[in-house]
N, C-alpha and C positions, 0 to 999 in steps of 0.2 A: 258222225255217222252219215248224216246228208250225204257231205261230199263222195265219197266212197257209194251210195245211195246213185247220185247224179252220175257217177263213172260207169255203173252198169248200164244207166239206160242207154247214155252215150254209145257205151260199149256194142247194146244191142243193135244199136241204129246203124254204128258204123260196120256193122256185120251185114246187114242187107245192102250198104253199096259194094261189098265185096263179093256178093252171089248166094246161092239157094244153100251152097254147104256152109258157109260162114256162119248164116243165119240160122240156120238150125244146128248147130254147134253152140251156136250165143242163146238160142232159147232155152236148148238143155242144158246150161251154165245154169241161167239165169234167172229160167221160171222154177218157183215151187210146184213141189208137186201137184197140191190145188188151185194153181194160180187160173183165176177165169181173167180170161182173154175177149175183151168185148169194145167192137166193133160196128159203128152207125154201120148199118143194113147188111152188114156179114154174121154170119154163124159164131156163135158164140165158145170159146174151146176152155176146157178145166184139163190143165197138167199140161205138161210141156212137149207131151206126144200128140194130143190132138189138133194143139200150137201147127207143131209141126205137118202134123197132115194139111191143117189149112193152106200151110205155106206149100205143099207139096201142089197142092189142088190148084193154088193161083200158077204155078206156074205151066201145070197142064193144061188151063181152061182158056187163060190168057199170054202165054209167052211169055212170063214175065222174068227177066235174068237177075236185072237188081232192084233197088229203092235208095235213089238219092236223096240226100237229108238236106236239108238248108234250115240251119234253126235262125227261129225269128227271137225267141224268147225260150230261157230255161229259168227256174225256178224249184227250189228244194225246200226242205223243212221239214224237219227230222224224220220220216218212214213217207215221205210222200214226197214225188217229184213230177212237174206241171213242165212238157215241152210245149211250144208252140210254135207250129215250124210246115216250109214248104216241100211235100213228099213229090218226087218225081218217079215214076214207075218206069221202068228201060228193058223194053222187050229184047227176045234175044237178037234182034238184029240189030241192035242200038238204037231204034225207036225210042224218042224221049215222051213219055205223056204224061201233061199237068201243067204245072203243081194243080197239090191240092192242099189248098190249108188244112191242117191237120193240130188239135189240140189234145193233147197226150196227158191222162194222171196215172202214173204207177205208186202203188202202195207196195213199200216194205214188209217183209214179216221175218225176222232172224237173218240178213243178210239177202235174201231170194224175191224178188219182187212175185207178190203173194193178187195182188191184182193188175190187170192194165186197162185201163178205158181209154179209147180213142173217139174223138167225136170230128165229124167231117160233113158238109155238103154232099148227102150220096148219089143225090139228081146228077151232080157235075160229074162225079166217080163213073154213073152210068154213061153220061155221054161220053168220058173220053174213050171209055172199055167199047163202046158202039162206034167210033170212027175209026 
């Protein structure tokens, strides 16, 4: 089950470097319906509609088109899986800003990743979102 586990998350990531509809396509795959979505110094989302509003909101607030992934490290074991990895944010002009190291744990529950926690540097987040 891991591996299959590690394919979604993969899944989702590689859904944000393909644009705003891929990635909310892959959340409503992927999140359960309670899935809380929790993010150093962002707003906190439960189910995979608020997910989505968030992702609607970054791309209003900040332009943002995609999120390129660069893993550093993945890691799984059975209903829980640990990325660790460099997030590049790509406005829509193709402005690239980052990395930002980023370490990811998603918990399983029946197949749907039922949690996500992301932990980041949000001081650096702020500077790049300010130049």
């Amino acid at each position: 089950m891991a591996e299959s586990n590690e394919s979604a998350v993969r899944e989702v990531l590689a859904a944000w470097s393909e644009g705003i509809a891929a990635a909310i396509a892959a959340t409503r795959k992927h999140f359960a319906d309670d899935c809380v979505w929790q993010q150093s110094g962002m707003p906190t989302t439960t189910g995979p509609e608020e997910a989505v509003a968030l992702l609607d909101s970054l791309v209003d607030s900040i332009g943002l088109a995609t999120l390129d992934v660069e893993y550093l490290h993945v890691a799984s074991n059975e209903d829980v899986v640990f990325t660790e990895r460099l997030d590049w944010m790509v406005a829509k002009d193709g402005t690239r800003f980052g990395p930002t190291v980023v370490v990811g744990v998603a918990e399983f529950r029946d197949g749907k990743i039922s949690a996500w926690r992301e932990y980041f540097d949000t001081s650096g987040l702020t500077n790049l979102l300010e130049s």
